[in-house]
C-alpha positions in Angstrom: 60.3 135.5 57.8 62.2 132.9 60.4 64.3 134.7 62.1 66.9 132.1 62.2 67.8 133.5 58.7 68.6 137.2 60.1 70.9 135.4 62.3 73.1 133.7 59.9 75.8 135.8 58.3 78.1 134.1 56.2 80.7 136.5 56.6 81.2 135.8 60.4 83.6 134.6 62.2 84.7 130.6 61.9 82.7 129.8 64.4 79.5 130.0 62.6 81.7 128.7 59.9 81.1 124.8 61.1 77.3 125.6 61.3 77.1 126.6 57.4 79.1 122.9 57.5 76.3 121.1 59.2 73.8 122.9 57.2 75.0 121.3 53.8 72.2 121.3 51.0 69.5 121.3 53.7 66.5 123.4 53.3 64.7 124.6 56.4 62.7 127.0 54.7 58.8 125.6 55.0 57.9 129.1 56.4 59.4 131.2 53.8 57.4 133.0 51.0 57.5 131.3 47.9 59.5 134.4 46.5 61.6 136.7 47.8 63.2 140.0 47.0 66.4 141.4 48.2 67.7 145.2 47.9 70.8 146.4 48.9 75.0 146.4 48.5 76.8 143.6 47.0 79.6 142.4 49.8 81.2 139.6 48.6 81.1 136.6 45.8 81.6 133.1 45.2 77.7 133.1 44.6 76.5 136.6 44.8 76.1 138.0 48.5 73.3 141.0 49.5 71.7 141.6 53.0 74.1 138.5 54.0 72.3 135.9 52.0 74.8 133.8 49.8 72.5 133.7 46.4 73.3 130.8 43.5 73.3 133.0 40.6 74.5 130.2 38.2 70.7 130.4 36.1 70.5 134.1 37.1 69.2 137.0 34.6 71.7 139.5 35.0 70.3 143.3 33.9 72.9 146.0 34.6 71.3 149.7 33.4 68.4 147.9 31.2 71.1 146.2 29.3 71.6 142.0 29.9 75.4 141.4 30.8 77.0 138.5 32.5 77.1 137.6 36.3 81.0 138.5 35.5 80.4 142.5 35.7 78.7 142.4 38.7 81.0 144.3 41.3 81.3 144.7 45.1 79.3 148.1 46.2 76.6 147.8 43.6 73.7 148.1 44.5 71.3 145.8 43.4 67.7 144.0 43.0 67.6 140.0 43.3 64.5 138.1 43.1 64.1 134.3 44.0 64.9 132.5 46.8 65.9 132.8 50.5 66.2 129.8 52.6 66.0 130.0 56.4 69.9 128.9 56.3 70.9 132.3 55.0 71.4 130.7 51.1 69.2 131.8 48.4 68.8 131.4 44.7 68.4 134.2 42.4 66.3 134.4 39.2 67.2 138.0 38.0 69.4 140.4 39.3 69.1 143.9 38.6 71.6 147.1 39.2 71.3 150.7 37.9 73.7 153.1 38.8 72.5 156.4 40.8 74.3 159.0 38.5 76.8 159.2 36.0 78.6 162.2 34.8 81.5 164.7 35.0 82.7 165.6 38.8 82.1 169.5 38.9 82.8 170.0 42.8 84.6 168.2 45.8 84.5 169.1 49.2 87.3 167.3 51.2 85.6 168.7 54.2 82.5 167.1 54.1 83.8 164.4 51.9 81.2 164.8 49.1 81.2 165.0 45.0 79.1 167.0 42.8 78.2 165.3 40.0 75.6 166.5 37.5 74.5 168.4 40.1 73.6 166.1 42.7 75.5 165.8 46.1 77.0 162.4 46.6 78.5 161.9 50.1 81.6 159.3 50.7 82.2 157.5 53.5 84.4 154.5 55.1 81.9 151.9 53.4 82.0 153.7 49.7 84.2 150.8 47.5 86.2 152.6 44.9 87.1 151.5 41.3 89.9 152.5 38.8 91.7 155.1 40.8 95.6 154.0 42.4 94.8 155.7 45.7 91.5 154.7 47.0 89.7 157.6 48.2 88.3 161.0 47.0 92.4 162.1 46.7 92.0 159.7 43.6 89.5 161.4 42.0 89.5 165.0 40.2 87.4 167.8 38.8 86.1 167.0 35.2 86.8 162.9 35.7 83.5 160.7 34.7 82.1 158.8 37.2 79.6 156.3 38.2 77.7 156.0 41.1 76.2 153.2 42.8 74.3 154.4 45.8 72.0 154.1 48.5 69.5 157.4 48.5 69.8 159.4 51.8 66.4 161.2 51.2 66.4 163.1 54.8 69.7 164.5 54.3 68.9 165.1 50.6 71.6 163.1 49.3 73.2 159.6 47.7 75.2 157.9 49.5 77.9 156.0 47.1 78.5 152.4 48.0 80.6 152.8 44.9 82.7 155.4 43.3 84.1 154.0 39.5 86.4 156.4 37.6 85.4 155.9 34.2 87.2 158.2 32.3 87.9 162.2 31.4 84.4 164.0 30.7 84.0 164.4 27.2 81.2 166.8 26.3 78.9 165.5 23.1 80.9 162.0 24.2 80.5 160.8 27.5 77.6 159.1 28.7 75.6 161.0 31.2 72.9 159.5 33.2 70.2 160.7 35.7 67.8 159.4 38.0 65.2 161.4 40.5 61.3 162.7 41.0 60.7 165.2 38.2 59.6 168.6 39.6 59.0 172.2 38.1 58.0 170.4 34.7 57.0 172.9 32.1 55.8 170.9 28.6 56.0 173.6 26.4 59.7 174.2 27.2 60.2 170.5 27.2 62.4 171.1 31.0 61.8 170.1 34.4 64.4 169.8 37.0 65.5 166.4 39.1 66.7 167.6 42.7 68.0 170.7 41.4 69.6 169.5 38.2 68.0 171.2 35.4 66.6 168.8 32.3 66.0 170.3 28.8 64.3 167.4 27.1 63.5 168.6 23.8 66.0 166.3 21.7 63.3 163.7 23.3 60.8 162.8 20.7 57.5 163.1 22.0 56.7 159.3 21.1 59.8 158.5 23.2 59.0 160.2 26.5 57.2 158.6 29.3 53.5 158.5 29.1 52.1 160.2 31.4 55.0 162.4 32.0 54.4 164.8 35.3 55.7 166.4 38.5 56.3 163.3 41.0 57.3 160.9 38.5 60.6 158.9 39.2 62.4 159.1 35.7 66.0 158.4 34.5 67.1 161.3 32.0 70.6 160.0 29.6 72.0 162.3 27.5 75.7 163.4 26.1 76.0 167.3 26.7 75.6 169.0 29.7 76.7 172.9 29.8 76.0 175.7 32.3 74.3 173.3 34.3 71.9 172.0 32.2 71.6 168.4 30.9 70.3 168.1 27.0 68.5 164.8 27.4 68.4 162.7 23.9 66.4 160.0 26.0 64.1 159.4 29.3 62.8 156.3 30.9 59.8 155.9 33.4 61.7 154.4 36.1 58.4 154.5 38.4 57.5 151.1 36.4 60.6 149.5 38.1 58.7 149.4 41.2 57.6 146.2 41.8 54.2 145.6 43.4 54.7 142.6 45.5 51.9 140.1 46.1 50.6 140.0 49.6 52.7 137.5 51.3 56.0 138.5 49.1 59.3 138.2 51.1 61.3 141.3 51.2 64.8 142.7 52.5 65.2 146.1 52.3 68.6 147.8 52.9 69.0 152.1 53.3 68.5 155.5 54.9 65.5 156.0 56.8 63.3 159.0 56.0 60.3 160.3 56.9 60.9 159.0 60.8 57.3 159.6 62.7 57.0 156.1 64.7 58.0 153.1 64.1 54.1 152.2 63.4 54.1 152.0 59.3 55.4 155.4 59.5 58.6 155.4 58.1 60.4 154.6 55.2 63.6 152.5 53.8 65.0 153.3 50.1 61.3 154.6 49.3 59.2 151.7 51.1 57.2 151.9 53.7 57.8 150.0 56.7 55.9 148.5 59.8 58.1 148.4 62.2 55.2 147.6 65.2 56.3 144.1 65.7 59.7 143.9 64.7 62.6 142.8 66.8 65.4 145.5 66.7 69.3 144.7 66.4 71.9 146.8 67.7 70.1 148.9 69.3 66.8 150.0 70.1 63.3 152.0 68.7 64.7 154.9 70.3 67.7 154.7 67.8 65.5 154.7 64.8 65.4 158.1 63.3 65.8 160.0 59.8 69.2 159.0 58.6 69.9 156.1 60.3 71.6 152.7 58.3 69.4 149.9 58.5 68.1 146.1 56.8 64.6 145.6 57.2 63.5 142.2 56.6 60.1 141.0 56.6 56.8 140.2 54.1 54.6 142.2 52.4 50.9 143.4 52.7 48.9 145.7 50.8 52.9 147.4 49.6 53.8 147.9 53.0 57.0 146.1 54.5 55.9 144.6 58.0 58.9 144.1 59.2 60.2 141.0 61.5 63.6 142.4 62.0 65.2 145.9 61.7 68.8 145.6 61.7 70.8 149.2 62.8 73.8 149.1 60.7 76.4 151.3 62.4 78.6 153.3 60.6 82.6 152.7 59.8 84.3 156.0 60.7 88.0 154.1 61.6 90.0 152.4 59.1 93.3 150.5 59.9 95.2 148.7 56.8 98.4 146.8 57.6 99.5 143.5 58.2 97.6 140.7 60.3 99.7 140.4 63.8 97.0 137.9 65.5 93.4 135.9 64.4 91.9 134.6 67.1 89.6 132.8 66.4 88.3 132.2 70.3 87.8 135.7 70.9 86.6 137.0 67.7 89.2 139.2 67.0 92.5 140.5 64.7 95.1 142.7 65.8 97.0 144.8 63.6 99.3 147.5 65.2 99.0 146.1 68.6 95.0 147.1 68.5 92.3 144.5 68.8 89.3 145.0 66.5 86.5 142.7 67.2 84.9 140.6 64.1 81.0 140.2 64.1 78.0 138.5 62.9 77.5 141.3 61.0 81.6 141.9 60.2 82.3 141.5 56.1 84.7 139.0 55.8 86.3 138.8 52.4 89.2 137.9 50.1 90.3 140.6 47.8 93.6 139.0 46.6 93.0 136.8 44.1 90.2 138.6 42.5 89.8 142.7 43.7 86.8 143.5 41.7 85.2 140.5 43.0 85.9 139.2 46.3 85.2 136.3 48.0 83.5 135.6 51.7 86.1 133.7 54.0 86.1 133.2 57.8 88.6 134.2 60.5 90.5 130.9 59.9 91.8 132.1 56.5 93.7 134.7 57.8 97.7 134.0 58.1 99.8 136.6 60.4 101.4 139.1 57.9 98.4 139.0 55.7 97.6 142.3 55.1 93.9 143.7 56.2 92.1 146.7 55.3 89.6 147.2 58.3 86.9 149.5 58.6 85.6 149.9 61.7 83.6 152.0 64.6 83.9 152.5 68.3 81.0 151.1 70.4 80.2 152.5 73.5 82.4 150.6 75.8 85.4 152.4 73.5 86.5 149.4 71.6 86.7 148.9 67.9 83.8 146.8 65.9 85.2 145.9 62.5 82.3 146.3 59.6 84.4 145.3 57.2 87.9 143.0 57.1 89.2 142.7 53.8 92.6 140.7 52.9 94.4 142.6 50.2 97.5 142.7 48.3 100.8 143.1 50.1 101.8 146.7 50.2 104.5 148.5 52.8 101.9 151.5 53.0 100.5 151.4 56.4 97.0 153.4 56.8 95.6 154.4 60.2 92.2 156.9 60.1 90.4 157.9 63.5 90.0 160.0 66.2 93.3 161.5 68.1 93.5 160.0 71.3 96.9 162.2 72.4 99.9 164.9 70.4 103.1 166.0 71.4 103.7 168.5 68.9 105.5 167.5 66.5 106.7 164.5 67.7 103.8 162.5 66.9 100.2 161.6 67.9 97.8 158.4 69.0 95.2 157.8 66.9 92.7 155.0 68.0 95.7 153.6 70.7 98.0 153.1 67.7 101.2 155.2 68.3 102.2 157.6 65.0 105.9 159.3 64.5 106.3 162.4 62.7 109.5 164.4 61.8 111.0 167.4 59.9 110.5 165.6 56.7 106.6 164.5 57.3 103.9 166.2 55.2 101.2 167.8 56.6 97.5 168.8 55.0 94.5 170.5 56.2 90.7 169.9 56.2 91.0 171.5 52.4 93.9 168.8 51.6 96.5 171.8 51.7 100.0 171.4 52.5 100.8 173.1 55.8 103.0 173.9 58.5 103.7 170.9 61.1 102.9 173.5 64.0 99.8 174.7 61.8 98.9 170.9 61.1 99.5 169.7 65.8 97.4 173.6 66.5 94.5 171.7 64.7 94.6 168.5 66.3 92.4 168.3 69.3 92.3 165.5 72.2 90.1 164.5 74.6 88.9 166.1 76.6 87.7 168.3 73.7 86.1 166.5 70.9 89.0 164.8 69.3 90.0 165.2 65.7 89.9 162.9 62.6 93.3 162.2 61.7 94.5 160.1 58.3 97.7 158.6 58.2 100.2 157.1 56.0 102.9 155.6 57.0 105.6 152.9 57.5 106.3 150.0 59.7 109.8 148.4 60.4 108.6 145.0 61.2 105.4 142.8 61.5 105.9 143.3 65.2 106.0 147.3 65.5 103.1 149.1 66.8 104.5 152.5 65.8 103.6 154.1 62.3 106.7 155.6 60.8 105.4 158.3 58.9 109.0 160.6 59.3 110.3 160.1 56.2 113.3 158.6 57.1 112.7 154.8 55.9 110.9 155.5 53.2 109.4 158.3 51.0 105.8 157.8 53.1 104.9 159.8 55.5 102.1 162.0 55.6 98.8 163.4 58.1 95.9 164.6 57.0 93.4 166.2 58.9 89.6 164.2 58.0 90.2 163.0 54.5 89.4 159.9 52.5 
């Protein structure tokens, strides 16, 4: 695959803008396989975007849960299978998109903690990158024991876990009502019972007629289990569906984009894997970062062609992980630099920075460029810290005007109870602030500073909600006194 392609992101900065310009309808794509698949997380529209790659999707199949639907219900965070097209200018063109969600069911546990959700028994961790849907408040705060939920996810298979790119609230769980859906390897399965178990849930499947279960039906077999009743842990299936025939067996030759967790790490000789494929890495150039930094766990794209179903990869991308957000409003773009300041703190915009619009249409936002952006605008940014201590934006999103001002990262300083630094942004607090623990429980404001720690110990996560008097200020107001927000939280969503 040219590697001019892994290079173009059309959510950069404007700079890159002028070359997607110049590019116009050419196609420089003599070297490309005739088709191409991409998986991975839905970032932006106006097309659909995955892995980067703007895809035409105007003579698209659309297939959401084995169901057709319109290109309309397709939503940032799913994520999903598109085969067609990619050109070496970083368009595409898709002939059928695909999505199925992860899990859907009741919530039966949270753990503010470890910011994870149990839902029909399976552990779904949150993060800064998770998109959520149909709750006020956009984090796990939102959400509540016994809501219905959907899950799109990426599948963490070292840690044992999913990793939601998107968290819908759908509705209150309904036993005998509510859809409830399943998807995993089927283990401990015992025919005569008519149960087996995916990753600890346990399945009774005997409201399955035997005509209607997969053919073939054994330990090791991917399925998807759907029912309407689920009780002392156990999910009465009234249907199951091979999902091991959704694999695709590419030609030799095949182009293929791969985004997800790494698992089962031994080298980075074919001996590895990404979402369930296996990957030769032997060749491959390495972005952000280096062989060394490939391990169970890690984030990555793998791009590359197929041969005998084994990725050989061209390029393995490291995606870092968000742990610092920042939303307020857009004090300086520039454009030059790469850069927008909010609060007085510079966070740098990327090649591999998401860029979008979220105004005008929030469930489906579109890709713009650094030269969109208007001072006052205001930006939800989720970011890391590199090694040189600066923040590297993964994600810049323009939203609706709101006063609330957000700031989530590591404590750089306290003076009890005065206030706090939190990624070099200065924070107030007063008598009337509210403070929570790790739990989300109120507590004391001396309880709330004790459990801070600075530098030089390992410094504590710290959200905040707050105020600002101005476009100008630097300082989050979160006292109380000029307005009714105001509130830390140690960790949190």
């Amino acid at each position: 695959m040219a590697l001019s392609r892994t290079n173009w992101k059309l959510i950069a900065v404007a700079a890159l803008a002028s070359v997607l310009g110049a590019c116009g309808g050419d196609d420089d794509s003599s070297s490309e396989p005739a088709t191409q698949t991409a998986i991975g997380t839905i970032t932006g529209f106006g097309s659909v975007i995955v892995n980067g790659v703007r895809f035409d999707d105007s003579n698209a199949s659309v297939s959401m849960d084995d169901a057709a639907r319109s290109r309309d219900q397709l939503r940032v965070g799913m994520v999903v299978r598109v085969r067609g097209r990619i050109n070496g200018d970083g368009t595409g063109v898709a002939d059928s998109i695909q999505y199925n969600d992860c899990v859907q069911g009741q919530i039966t546990a949270m753990n503010q903690e470890r910011n994870t959700l149990t839902v029909l028994g399976q552990d779904v961790q949150l993060d800064e990158e998770t998109v959520f849907d149909g709750v006020a408040l956009r984090g796990m705060t939102g959400f509540s024991f016994g809501d219905q939920v959907e899950v799109s996810c990426l599948p963490d298979a070292a840690n044992k876990q999913m990793r939601a790119t998107r968290l819908e609230l759908k509705e209150r769980f309904q036993n005998g009502i509510s859809e409830l859906e399943v998807k995993g390897v089927v283990s401990n399965l015992d025919n005569i019972a008519a149960t087996f178990t995916i990753n600890g849930l346990s399945v009774n499947f005997a409201g399955v007629a035997v005509g209607n279960r997969p053919a073939g039906l054994k330990n090791g077999m991917t399925v998807e289990a759907g029912g309407k009743n689920f009780a002392n842990g156990v999910l009465a299936a009234d249907q199951l569906r091979d999902r091991d025939r959704d694999r695709i067996s590419y030609p030799d030759g095949d182009g293929l984009e791969v985004e997800g967790y790494v698992s089962e790490f031994v080298s980075i000789l074919s001996n590895f894997k990404v979402s369930g494929q296996t990957v030769n890495a032997a060749y491959a150039a390495i972005r952000n970062g280096t062989a060394a930094d490939l391990r169970d766990g890690v984030k990555v794209e793998v791009e590359g062609t197929v041969t005998n179903d084994e990725l050989i990869a061209d390029v393995v991308v490291i995606r870092q992980q968000a742990n610092a957000r920042v939303e307020a409003g857009l004090q300086i773009a520039d454009q030059l630099l790469g850069t927008v300041t909010l609060l007085g703190r510079s966070i740098k915009v990327t090649a591999d920075t998401e860029l979008r619009d979220g105004v005008a249409q929030p469930d489906q936002p579109t890709v713009i460029t650094l030269s969109d952006l208007n001072p006052a605008d205001r930006l939800e940014v989720k970011a890391f810290k590199d090694a040189a201590g600066a923040l590297v934006a993964t994600r810049v999103e323009r939203t609706a005007a709101d006063p609330l001002v957000v700031v989530k990262g590591t404590a750089d300083s306290k003076v009890p109870t005065v206030g706090l630094t939190l990624l070099g942004i200065d924070v107030a607090t007063g008598g009337n602030t509210r403070y929570r623990d790790a739990s989300g429980n109120l507590v004391t404001a001396s309880a709330f500073y004790d459990a801070v720690s600075v530098p030089p110990a390992v410094p504590t996560i710290v959200h905040t909600r707050g105020v600002v008097a101005d476009l100008a200020s630097n300082v989050v107001d979160a006292t109380r006194t000029l307005s009714a927000t105001g509130e830390l939280e140690i960790g949190g969503q």
